[in-house]
N, CA, C and O atoms as a printed pandas DataFrame, in Angstrom:
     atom_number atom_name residue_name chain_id  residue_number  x_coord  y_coord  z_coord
0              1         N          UNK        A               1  100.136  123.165  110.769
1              2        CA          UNK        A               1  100.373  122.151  109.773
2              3         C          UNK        A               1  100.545  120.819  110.494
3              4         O          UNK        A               1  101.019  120.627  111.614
4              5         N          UNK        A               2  100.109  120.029  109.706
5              6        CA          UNK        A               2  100.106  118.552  110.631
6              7         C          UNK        A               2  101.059  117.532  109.456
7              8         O          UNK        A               2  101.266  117.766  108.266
8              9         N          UNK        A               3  101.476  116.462  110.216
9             10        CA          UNK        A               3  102.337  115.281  109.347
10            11         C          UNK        A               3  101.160  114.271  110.218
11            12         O          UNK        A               3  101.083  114.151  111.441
12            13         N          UNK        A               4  100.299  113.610  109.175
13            14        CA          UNK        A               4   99.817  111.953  109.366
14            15         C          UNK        A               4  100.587  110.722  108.433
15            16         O          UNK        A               4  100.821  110.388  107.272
16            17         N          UNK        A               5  100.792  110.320  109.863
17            18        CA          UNK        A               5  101.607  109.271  109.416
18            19         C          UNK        A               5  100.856  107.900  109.597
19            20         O          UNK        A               5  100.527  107.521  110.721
20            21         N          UNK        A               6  100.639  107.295  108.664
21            22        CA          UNK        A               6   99.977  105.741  108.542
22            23         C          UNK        A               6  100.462  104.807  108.208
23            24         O          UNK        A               6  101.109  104.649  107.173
24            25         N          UNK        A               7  100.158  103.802  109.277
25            26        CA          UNK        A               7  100.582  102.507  109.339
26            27         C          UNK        A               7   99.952  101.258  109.360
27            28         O          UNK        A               7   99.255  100.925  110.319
28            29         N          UNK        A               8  100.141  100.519  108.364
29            30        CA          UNK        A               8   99.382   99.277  107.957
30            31         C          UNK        A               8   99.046   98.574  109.400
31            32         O          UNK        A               8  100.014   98.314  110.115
32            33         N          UNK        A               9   98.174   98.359  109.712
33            34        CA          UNK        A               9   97.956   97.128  110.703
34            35         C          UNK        A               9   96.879   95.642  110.566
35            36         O          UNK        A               9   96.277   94.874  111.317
36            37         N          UNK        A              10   97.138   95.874  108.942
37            38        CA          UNK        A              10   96.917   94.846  107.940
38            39         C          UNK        A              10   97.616   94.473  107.072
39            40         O          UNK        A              10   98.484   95.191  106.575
40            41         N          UNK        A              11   97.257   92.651  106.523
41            42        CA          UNK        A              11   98.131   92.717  105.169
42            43         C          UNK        A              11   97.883   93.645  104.156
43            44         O          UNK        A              11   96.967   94.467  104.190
44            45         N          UNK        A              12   98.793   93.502  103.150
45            46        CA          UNK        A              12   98.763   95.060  101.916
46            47         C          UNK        A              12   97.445   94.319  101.089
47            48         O          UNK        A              12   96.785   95.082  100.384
48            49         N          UNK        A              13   97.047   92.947  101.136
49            50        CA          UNK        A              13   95.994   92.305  100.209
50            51         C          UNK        A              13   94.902   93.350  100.709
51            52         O          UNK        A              13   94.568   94.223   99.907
52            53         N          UNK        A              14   94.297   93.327  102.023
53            54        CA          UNK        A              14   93.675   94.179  102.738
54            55         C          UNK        A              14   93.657   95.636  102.399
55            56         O          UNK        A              14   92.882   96.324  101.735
56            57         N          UNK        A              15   94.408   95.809  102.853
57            58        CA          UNK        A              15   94.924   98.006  102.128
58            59         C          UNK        A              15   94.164   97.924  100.899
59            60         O          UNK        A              15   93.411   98.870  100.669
60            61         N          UNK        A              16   94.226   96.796   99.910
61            62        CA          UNK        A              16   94.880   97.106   98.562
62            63         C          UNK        A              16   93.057   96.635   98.099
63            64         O          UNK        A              16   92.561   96.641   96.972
64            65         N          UNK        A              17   92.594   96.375   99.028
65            66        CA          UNK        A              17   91.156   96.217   98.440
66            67         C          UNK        A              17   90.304   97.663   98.887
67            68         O          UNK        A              17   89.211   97.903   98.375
68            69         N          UNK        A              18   90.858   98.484   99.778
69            70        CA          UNK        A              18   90.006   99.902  100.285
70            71         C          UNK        A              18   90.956  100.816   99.264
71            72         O          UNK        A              18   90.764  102.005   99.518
72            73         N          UNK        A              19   91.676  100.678   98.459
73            74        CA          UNK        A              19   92.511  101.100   98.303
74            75         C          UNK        A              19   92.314  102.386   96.865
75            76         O          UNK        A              19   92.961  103.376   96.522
76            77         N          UNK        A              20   91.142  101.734   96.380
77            78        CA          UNK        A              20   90.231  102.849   95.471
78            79         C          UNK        A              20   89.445  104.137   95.783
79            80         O          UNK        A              20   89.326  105.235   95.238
80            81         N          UNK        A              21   88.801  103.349   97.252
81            82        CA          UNK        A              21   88.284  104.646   98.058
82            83         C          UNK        A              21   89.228  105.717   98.608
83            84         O          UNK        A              21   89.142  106.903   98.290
84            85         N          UNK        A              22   90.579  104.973   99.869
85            86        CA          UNK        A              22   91.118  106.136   99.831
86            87         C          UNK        A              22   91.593  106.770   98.846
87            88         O          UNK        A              22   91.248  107.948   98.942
88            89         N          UNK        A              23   92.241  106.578   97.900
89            90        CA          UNK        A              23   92.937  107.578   96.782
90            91         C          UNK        A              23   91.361  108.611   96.498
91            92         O          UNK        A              23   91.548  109.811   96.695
92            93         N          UNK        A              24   90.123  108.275   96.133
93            94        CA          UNK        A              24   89.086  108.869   96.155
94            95         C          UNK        A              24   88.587  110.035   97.708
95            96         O          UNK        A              24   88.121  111.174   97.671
96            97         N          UNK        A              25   88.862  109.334   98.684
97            98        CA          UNK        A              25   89.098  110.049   99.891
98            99         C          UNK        A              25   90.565  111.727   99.785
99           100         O          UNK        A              25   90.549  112.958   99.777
100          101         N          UNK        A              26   91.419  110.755   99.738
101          102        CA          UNK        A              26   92.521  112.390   99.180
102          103         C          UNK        A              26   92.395  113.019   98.004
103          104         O          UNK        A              26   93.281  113.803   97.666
104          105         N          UNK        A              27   91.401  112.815   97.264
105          106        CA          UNK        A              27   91.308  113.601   96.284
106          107         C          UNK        A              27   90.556  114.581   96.346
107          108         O          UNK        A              27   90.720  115.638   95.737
108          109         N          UNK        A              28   89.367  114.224   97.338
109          110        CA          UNK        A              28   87.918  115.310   97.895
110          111         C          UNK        A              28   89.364  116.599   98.788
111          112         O          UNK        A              28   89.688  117.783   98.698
112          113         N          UNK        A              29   89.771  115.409   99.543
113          114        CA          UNK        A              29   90.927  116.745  100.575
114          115         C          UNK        A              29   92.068  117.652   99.973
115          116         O          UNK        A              29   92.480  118.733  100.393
116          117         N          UNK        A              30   92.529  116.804   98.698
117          118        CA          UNK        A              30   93.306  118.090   98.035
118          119         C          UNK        A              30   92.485  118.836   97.266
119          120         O          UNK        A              30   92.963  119.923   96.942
120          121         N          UNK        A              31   91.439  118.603   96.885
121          122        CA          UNK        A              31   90.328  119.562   96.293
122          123         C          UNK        A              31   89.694  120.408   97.273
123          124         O          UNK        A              31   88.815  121.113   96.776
124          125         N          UNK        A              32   89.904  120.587   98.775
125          126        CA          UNK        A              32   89.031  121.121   99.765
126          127         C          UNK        A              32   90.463  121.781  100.243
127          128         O          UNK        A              32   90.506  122.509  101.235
128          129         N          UNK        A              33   91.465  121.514   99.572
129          130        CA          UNK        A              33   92.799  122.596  100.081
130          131         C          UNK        A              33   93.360  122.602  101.595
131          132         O          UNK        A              33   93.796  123.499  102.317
132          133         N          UNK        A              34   93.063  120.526  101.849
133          134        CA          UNK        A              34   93.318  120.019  103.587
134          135         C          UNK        A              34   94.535  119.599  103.059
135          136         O          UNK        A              34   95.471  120.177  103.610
136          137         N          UNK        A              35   94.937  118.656  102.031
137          138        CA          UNK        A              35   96.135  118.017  101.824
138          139         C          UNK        A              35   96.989  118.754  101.019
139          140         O          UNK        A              35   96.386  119.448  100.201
140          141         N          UNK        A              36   98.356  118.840  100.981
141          142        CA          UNK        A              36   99.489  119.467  100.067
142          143         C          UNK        A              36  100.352  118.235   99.649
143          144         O          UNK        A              36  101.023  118.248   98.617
144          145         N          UNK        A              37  100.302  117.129  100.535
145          146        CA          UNK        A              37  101.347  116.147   99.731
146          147         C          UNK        A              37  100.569  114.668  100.187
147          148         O          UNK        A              37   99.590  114.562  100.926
148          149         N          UNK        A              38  101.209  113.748   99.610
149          150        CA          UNK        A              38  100.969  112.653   99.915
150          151         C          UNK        A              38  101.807  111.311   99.509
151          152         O          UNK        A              38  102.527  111.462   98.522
152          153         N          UNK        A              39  101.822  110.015  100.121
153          154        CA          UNK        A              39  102.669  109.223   99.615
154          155         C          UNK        A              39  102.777  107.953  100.249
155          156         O          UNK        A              39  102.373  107.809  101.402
156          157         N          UNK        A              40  103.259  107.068   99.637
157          158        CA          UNK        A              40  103.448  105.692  100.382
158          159         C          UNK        A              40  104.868  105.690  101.042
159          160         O          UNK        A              40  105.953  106.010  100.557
160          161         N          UNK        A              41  104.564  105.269  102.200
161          162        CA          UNK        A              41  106.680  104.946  103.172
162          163         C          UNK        A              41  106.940  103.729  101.942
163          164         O          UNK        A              41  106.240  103.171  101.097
164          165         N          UNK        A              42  108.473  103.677  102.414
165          166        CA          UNK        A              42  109.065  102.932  101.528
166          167         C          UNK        A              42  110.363  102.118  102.681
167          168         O          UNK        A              42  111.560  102.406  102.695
168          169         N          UNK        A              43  109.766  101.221  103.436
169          170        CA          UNK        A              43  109.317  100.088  102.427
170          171         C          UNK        A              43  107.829  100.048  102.617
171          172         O          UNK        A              43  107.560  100.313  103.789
172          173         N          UNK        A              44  106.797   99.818  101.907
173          174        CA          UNK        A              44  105.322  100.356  101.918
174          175         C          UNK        A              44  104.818   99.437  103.265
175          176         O          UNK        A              44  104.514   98.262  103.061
176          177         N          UNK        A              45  104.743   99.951  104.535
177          178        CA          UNK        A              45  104.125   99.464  105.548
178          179         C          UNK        A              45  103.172  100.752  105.889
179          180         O          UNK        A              45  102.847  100.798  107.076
180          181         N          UNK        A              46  102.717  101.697  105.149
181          182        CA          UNK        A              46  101.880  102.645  105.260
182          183         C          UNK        A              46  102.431  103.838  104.592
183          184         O          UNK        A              46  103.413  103.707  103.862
184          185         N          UNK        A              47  101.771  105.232  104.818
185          186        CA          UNK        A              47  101.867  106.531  103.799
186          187         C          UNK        A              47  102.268  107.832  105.029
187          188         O          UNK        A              47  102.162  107.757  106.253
188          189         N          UNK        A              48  102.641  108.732  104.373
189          190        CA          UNK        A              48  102.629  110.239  105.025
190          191         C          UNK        A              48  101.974  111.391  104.135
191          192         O          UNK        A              48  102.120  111.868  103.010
192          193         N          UNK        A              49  101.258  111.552  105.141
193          194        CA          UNK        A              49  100.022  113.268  104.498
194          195         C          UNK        A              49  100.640  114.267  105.161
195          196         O          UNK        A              49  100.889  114.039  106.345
196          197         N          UNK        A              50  100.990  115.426  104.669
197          198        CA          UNK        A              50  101.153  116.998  104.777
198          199         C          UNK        A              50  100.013  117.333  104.330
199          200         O          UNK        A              50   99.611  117.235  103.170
200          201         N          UNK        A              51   99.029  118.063  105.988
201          202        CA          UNK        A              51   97.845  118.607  105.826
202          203         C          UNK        A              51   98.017  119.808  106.844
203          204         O          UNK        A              51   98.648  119.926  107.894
204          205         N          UNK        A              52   97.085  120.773  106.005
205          206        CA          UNK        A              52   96.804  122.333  106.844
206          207         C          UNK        A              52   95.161  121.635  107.549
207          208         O          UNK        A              52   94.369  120.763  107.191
208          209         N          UNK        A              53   95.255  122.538  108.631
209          210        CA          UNK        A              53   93.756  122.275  108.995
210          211         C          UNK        A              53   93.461  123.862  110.537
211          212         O          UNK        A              53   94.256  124.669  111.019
212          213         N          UNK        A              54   92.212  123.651  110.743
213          214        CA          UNK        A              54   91.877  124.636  111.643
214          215         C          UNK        A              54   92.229  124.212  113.434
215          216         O          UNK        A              54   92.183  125.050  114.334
216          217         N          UNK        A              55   92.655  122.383  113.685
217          218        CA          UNK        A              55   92.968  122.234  114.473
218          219         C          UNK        A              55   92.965  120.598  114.669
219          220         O          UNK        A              55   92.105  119.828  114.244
220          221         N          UNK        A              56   93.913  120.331  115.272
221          222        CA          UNK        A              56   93.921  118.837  115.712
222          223         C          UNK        A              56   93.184  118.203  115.830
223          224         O          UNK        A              56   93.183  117.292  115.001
224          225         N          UNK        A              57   91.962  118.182  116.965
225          226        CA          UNK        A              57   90.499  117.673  116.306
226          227         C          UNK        A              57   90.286  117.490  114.929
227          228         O          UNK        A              57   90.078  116.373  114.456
228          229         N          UNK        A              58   90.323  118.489  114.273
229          230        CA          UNK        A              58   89.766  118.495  112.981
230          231         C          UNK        A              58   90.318  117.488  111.964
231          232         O          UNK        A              58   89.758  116.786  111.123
232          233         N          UNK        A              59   91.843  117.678  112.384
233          234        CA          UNK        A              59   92.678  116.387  111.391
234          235         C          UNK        A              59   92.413  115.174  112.450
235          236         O          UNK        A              59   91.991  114.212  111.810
236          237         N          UNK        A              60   92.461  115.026  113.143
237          238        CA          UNK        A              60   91.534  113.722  113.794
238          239         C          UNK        A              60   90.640  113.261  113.431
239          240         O          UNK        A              60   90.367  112.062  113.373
240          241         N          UNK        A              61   89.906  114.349  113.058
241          242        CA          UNK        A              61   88.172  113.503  112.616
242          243         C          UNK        A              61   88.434  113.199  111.247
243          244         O          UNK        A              61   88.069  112.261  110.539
244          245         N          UNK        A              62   89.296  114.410  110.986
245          246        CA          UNK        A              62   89.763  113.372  109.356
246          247         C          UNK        A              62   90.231  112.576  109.071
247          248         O          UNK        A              62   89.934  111.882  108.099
248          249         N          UNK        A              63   91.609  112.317  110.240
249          250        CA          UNK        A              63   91.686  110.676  109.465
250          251         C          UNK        A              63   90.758  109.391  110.248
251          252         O          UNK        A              63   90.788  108.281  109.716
252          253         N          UNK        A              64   90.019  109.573  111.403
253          254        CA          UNK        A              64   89.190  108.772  111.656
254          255         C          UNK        A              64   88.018  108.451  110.207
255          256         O          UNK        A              64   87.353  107.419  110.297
256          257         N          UNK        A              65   87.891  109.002  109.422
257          258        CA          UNK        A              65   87.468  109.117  108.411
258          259         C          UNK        A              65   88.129  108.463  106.970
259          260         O          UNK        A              65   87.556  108.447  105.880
260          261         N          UNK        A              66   88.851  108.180  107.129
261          262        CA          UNK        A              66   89.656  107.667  105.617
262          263         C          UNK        A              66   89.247  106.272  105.659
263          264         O          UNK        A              66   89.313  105.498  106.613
264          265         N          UNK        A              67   88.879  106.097  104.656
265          266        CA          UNK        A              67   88.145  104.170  104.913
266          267         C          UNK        A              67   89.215  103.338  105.075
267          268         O          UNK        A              67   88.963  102.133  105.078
268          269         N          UNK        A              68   90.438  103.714  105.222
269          270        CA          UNK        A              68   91.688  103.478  105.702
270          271         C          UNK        A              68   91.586  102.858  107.556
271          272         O          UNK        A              68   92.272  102.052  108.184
272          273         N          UNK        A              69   90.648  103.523  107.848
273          274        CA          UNK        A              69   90.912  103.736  109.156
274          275         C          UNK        A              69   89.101  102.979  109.280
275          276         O          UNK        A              69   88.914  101.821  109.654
276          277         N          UNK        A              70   88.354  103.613  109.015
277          278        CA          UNK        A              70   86.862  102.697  108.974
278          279         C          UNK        A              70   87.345  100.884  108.548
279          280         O          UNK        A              70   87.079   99.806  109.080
280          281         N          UNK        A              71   87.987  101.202  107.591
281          282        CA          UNK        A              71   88.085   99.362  107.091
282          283         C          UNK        A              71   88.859   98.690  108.056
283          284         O          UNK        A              71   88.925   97.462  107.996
284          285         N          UNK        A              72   89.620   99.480  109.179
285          286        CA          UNK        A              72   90.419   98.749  109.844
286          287         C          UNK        A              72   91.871   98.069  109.805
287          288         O          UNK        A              72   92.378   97.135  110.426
288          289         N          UNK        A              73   92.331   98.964  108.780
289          290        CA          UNK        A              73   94.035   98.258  108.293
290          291         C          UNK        A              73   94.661   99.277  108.171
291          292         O          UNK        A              73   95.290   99.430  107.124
292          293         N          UNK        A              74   94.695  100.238  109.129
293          294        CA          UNK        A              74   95.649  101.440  109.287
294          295         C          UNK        A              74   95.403  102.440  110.448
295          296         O          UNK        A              74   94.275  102.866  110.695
296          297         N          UNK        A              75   96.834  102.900  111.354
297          298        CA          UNK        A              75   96.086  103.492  112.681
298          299         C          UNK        A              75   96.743  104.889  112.053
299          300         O          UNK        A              75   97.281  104.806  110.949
300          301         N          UNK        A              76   96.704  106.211  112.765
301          302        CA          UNK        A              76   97.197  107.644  112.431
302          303         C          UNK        A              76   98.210  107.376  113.677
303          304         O          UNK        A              76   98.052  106.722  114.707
304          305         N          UNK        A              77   99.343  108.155  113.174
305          306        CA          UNK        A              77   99.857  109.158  114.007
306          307         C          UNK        A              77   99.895  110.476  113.903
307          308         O          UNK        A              77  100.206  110.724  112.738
308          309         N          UNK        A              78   99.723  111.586  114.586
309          310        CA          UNK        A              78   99.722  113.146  114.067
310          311         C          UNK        A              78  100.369  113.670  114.512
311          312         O          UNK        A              78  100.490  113.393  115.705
312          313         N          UNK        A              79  101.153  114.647  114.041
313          314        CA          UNK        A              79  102.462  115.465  113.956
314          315         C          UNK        A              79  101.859  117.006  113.963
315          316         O          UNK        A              79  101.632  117.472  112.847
316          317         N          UNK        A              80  101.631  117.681  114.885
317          318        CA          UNK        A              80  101.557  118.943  114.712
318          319         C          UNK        A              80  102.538  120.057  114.863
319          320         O          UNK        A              80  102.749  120.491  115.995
320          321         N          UNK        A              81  103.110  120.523  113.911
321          322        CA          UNK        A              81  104.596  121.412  113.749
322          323         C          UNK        A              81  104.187  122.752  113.013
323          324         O          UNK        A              81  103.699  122.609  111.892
324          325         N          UNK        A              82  104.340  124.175  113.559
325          326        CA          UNK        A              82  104.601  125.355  112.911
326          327         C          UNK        A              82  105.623  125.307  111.857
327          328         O          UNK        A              82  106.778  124.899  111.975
328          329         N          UNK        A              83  105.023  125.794  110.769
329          330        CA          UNK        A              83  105.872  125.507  109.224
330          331         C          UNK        A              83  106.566  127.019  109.043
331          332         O          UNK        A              83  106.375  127.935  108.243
332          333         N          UNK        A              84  107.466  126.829  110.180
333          334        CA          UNK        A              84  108.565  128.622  109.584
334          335         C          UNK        A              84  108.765  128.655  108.647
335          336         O          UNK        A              84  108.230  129.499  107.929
336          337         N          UNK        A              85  109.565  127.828  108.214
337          338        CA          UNK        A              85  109.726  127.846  106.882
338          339         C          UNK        A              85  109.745  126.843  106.086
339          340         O          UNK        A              85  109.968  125.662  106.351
340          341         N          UNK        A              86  109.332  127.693  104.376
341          342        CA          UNK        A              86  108.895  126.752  103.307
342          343         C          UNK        A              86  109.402  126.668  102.041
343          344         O          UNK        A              86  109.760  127.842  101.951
344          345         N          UNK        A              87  109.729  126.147  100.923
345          346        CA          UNK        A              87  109.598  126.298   99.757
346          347         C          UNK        A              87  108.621  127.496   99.446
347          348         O          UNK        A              87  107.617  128.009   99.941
348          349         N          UNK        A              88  109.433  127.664   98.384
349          350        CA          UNK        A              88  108.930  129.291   97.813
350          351         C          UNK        A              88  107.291  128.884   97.466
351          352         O          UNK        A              88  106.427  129.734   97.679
352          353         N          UNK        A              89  106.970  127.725   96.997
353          354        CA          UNK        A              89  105.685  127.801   96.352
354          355         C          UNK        A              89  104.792  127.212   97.765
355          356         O          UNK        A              89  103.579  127.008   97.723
356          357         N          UNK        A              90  105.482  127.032   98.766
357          358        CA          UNK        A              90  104.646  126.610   99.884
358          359         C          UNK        A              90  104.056  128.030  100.835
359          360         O          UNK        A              90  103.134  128.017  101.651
360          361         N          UNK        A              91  104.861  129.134  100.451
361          362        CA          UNK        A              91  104.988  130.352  100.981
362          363         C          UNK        A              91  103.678  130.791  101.755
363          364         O          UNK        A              91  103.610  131.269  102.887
364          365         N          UNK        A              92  102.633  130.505  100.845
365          366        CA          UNK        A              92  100.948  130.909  101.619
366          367         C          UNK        A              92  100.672  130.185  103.283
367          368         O          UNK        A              92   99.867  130.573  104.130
368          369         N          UNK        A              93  101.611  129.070  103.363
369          370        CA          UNK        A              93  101.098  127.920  104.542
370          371         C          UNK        A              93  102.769  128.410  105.629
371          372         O          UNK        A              93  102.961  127.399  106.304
372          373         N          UNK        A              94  103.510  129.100  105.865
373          374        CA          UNK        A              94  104.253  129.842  106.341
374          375         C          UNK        A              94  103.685  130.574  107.956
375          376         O          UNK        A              94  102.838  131.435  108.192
376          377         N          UNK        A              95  104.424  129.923  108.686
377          378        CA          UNK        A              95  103.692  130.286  109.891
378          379         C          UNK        A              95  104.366  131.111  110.822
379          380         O          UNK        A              95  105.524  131.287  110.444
380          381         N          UNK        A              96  104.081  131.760  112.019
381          382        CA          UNK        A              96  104.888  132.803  112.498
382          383         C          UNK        A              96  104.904  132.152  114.055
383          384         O          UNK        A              96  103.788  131.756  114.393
384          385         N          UNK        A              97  105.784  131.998  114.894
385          386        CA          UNK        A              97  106.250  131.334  116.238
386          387         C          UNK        A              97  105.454  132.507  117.261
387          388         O          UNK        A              97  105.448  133.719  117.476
388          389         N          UNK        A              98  104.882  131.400  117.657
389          390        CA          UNK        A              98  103.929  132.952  118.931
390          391         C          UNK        A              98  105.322  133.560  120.133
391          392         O          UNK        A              98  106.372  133.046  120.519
392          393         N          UNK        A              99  104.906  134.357  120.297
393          394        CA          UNK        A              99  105.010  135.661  120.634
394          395         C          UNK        A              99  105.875  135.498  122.377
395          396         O          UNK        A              99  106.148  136.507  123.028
């Protein structure tokens, strides 16, 4: 499980003009069963994604991908953490500590 964490490195006028595509961008990924949450920080200088994926690369190339990151007004940070434990309805994404 990964935490992307994004951070404006533009004004919000900027964000707020790509700002149709990404929401269109996380909608393909919670429909493709990559994203489980999403949201703006508060105070809004960028957002945090809770995403499953097959590997770091992979959420790399994804958020190199968010027109977030093509338009140039937001960098990633990535958080990769084993999810021991979850909320009951998170239960399927439940991971086991190697061995």
């Amino acid at each position: 499980m990964f935490v992307m964490e994004l951070t404006y490195t533009a004004p919000v006028e900027r964000v707020d003009a790509l700002l149709a595509d990404h929401v269109a961008w996380l909608d393909a990924q919670y429909a493709a069963g990559v994203f489980l949450a999403s949201g703006r920080k508060n105070p809004r200088d960028g957002g945090v994604i809770i995403a499953v994926g097959e590997s770091r690369a992979a959420i790399e190339e994804l958020a190199a991908s968010d027109p977030f990151t093509v338009g140039g007004v937001c960098e990633y940070r990535i958080t990769e953490f084993l999810a021991t434990k979850t909320a009951e309805g998170l239960a399927p994404y439940r991971q086991e500590l190697p061995a």
